[in-house]
N, C-alpha and C positions, 0 to 999 in steps of 0.2 A: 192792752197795747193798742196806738188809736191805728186804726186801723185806714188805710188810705187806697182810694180806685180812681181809675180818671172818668170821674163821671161826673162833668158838671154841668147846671143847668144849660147853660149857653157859652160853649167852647169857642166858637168860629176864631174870636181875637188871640184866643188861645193857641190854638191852633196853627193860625196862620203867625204866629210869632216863631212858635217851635219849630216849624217846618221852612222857614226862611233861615236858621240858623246852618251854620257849615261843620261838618266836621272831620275834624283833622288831630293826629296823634299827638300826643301830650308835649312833647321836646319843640312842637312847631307852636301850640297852644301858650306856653310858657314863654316864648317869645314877643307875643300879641302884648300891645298895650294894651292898658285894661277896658278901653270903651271897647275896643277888638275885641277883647276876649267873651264879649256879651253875643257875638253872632256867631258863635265859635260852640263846637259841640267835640268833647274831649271824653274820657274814660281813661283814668289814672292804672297804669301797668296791662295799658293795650297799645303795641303798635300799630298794629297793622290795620292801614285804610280802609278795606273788607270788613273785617268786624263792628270796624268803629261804626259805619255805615248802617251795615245790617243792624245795631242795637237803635241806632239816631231814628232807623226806620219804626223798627218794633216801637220807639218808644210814642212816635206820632202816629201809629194807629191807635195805642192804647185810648192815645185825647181822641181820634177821632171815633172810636168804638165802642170806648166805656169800660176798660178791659180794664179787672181787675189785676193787681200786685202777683198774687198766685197764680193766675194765665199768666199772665207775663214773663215772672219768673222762669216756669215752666219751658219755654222757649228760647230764653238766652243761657240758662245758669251754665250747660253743658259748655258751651263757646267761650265764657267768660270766663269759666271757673278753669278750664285750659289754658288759657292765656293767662292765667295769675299763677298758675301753677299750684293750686289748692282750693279748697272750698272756701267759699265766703260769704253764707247770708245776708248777715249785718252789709258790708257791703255793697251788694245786690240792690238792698231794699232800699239805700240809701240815694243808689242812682238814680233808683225808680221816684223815690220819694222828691228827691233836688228836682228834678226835670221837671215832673208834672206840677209841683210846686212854684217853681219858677215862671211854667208856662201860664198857669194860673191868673198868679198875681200879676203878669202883667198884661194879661187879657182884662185884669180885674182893672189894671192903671189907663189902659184906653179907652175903659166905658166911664173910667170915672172923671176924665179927662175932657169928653164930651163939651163944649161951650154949655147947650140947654140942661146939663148935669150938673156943671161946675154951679149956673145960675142960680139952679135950686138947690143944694146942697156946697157950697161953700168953703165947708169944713170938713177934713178929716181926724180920725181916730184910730189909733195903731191899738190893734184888736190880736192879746195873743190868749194862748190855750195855759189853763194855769191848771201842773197839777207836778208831780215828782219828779217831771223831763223836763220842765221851762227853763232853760236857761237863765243866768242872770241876765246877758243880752236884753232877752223879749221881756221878761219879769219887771225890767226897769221901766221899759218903753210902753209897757200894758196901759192903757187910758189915755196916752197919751192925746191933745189936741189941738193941734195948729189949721191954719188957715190952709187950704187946698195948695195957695200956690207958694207955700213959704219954702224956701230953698230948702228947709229941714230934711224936706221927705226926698230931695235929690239924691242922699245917702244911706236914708234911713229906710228903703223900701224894701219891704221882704219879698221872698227869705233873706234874712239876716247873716246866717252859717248853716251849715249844712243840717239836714233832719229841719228844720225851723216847718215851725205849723203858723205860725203867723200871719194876720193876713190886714185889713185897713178897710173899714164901714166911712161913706161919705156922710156927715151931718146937717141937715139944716140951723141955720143961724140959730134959732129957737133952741135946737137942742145941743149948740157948743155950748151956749152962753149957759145954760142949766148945769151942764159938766162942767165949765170951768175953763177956759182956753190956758195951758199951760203955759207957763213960766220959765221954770227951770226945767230945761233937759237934761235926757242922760248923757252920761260922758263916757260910759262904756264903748268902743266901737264895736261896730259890725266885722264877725271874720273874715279873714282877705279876702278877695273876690266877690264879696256880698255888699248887699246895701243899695247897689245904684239902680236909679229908677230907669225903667226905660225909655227909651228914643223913638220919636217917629220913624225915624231907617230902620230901626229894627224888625222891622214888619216887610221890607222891603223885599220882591224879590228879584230885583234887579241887580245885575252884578255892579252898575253903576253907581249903584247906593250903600256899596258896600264899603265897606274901610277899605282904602287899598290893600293895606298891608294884611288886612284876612283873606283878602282875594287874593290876591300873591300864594300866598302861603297853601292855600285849599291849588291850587293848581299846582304848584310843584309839589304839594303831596300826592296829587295824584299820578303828575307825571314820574314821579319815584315808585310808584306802582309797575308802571309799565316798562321802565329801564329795568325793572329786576324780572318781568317777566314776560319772556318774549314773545309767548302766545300769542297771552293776551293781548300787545302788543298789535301783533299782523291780525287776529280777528277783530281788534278794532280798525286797522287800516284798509282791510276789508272792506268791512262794513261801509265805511265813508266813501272807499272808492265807489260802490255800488250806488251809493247816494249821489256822486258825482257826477254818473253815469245815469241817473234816471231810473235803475231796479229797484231802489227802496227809500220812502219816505224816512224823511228824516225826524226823530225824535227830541224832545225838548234837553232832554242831557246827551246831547250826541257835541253841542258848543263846547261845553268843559273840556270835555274830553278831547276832541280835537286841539283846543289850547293845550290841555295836559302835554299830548307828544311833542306838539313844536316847541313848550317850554323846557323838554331833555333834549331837545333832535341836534345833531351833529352832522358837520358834513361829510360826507365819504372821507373815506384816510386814505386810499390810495390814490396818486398823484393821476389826473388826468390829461387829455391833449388841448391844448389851449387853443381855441379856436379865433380866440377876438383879438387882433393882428394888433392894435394897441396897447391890449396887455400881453401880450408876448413880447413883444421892445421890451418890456422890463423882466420878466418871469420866463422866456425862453420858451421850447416847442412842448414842457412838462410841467407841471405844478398842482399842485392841493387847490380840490376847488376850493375853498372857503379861501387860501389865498389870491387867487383868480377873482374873486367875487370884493375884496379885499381894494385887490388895486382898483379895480374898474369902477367903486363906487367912490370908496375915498379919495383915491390920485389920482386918477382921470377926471370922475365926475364932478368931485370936488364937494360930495355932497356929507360927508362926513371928516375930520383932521385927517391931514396927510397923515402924521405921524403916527396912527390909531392903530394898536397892534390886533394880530388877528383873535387872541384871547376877548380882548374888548370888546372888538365887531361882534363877537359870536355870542357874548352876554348883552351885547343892545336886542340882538334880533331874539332871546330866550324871552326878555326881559319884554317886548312887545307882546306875547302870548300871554303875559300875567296883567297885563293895565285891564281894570276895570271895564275902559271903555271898547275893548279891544273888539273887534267884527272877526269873522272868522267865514269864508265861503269855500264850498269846494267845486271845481266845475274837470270836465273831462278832456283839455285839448291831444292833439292826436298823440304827444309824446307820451298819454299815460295820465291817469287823473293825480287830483294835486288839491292840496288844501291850503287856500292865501291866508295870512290874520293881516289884518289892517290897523296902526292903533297909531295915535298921535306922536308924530316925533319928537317931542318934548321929551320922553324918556332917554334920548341921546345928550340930554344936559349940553354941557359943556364940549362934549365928541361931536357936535353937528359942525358942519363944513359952511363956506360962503355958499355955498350953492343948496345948501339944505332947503325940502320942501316940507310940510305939514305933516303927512301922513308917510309913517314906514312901511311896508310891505316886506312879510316874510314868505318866503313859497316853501311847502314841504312836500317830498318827494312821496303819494301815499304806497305805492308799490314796492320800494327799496327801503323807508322808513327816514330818509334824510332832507338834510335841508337841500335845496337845492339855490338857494338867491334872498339876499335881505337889499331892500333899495329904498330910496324917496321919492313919494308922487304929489303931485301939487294939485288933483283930487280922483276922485274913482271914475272920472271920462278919461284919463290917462293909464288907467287900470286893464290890462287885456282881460275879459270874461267870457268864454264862451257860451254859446245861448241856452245850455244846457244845465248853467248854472246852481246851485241852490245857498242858499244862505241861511248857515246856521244860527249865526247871530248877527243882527243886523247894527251898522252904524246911529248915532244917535242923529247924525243930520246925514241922514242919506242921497239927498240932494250936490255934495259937494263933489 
């Protein structure tokens, strides 16, 4: 049996390809187009975010440790084989095998990628393992050899299908032209999900460079974590308050997370006293904040369709915590610390008002766990910050 560990000589592109990847449960994963689904880290009959997570981790120490299949194993089987409701090796071995494999070859597609690489070596060769496992797949594609930048290999870059040992040697001119530069390919395809070479973004680990639609997605999976558990929930609100407040430095996944809640947060359900004598003319001395926050930006301010119901309004301001480009700061004013996201008001489409400006602003309530206000700022000198501030993720022009 070939036996497979992640030990290879020079990881790092490896590495940091795997570890840039998101991962999120298979029903969210199967949604993803398919360039998405390449920065998208999944486990087929696992729900739950936590697991998915802790295996995604296990598996990028393995690239980064050298850890053998059998360590490895040893550490998830219990959790996975729970989740699946039975044992399952072959399965196991398979995940292990897809990932590291995957991570591989495309560590293996950025060195080969190189300009001073491409220069001297020109050519590749799809280089598979022949013995009573090949697939017809690789079996066909074995020798193959085309020019490095021939569209072929956009499809054709292993792994092919799942288990695939596969891999691609760059050639010098001298030694295509001795092999024979191929002709006729195959016409078998790669199985679904396989085959596509990698992307520069793919290495990215910027949430700006990410697909939107995988970033969406990795956030309200997360925030469906915390809507089902309340805890977790108030110790992460906690925590931020703390950070808002100046007791505790803030960590590099503490942004996600912070989007996560605001992208479930709601506003209070019981009607409050309406303070702001303009929307009271219409709403009277009681009302729903979120209807309060409602009138005062859309029909007064004008900054969003009068006509925009309050369901809508609450999906613009969710829907600001999932943009890619979204900022996220928390600071402490005396009413109680708060976490703002910041993200381009372009996601209001067709729902922005004559009076729309550039950037949305959401506030979340971190004590109560609510929203407390979504509006338009025309840049962040319009933005109240107290000096106490901290930013968890910063704007891409933060000057505006």
């Amino acid at each position: 049996m070939w036996k497979v560990s992640a030990n290879p000589v020079n990881p790092e592109e490896a590495i940091a390809w795997f570890r840039s990847r998101v991962p999120l449960p298979k029903d969210e994963w199967q949604a993803l187009q398919e360039q998405a689904r390449r920065k998208a880290f999944t486990v087929a009959g696992v729900a739950s975010l936590d697991l998915l997570a802790e295996v995604w981790d296990s598996l990028g120490r393995a690239l980064e440790e050298g850890i053998p299949y059998a360590e490895w194993a040893k550490e998830v089987r219990g959790k996975l084989e729970a989740a699946w409701g039975r044992p399952n090796g072959q399965r196991l071995e398979t995940i292990f095998r897809t990932n590291v494999q995957m991570a591989y070859s495309s560590g293996r597609w950025t060195q080969m990628t190189r300009p001073e690489v491409i220069e001297q070596r020109p050519y590749w060769m799809y280089d598979a393992v022949l013995d009573s496992r090949t697939t017809s797949i690789c079996r066909e594609r074995n020798g193959v050899v085309r020019p490095a930048d021939d569209p072929w290999w956009r499809s054709n870059w292993p792994p092919l299908h799942f288990n695939c040992r596969s891999g691609v040697r760059s050639l010098t001119s001298e030694q295509a032209q001795a092999r024979g530069i191929t002709q006729q390919l195959p016409k078998e395809s790669p199985q679904e999900g396989f085959g596509n070479a990698p992307r520069s973004w793919e290495w990215s680990p910027d949430p700006r460079d990410y697909d939107s639609q995988l970033w969406a997605a990795y956030i309200r999976a997360l925030g469906a974590v915390f809507a089902r558990d309340a805890r977790r929930a108030r110790e992460l609100r906690a925590r931020l308050a703390a950070i808002a407040r100046g007791e505790e430095k803030a960590a590099e996944n503490d942004a996600p997370l912070a989007l996560a809640l605001v992208a479930v947060g709601e506003f209070p359900q019981k009607p409050a006293k309406v303070i702001d004598p303009k929307v009271r003319a219409f709403l009277g001395e009681e009302a729903p904040r979120l209807l309060q926050k409602l009138i005062r930006h859309a029909v007064i301010d004008r900054q969003f369709r009068s006509d925009l119901s309050p369901e809508r309004y609450l999906e613009i301001l969710r829907r600001g915590a999932v943009h890619p480009g979204a900022a996220v700061v928390v600071h402490a004013p005396p009413r109680g610390p708060v976490a703002l996201v910041i993200a381009p008001s372009e996601i209001a489409g067709d729902d922005l008002g004559p009076e729309a400006e550039p950037w949305i602003v959401v506030v979340y309530d971190l004590t109560h766990g609510t929203l407390v206000t979504g509006y338009l700022a025309s840049s962040l000198k319009t933005i109240t910050l107290w000096p106490n501030h901290t930013w968890l993720k910063t704007l891409p022009q933060p000057d505006l």
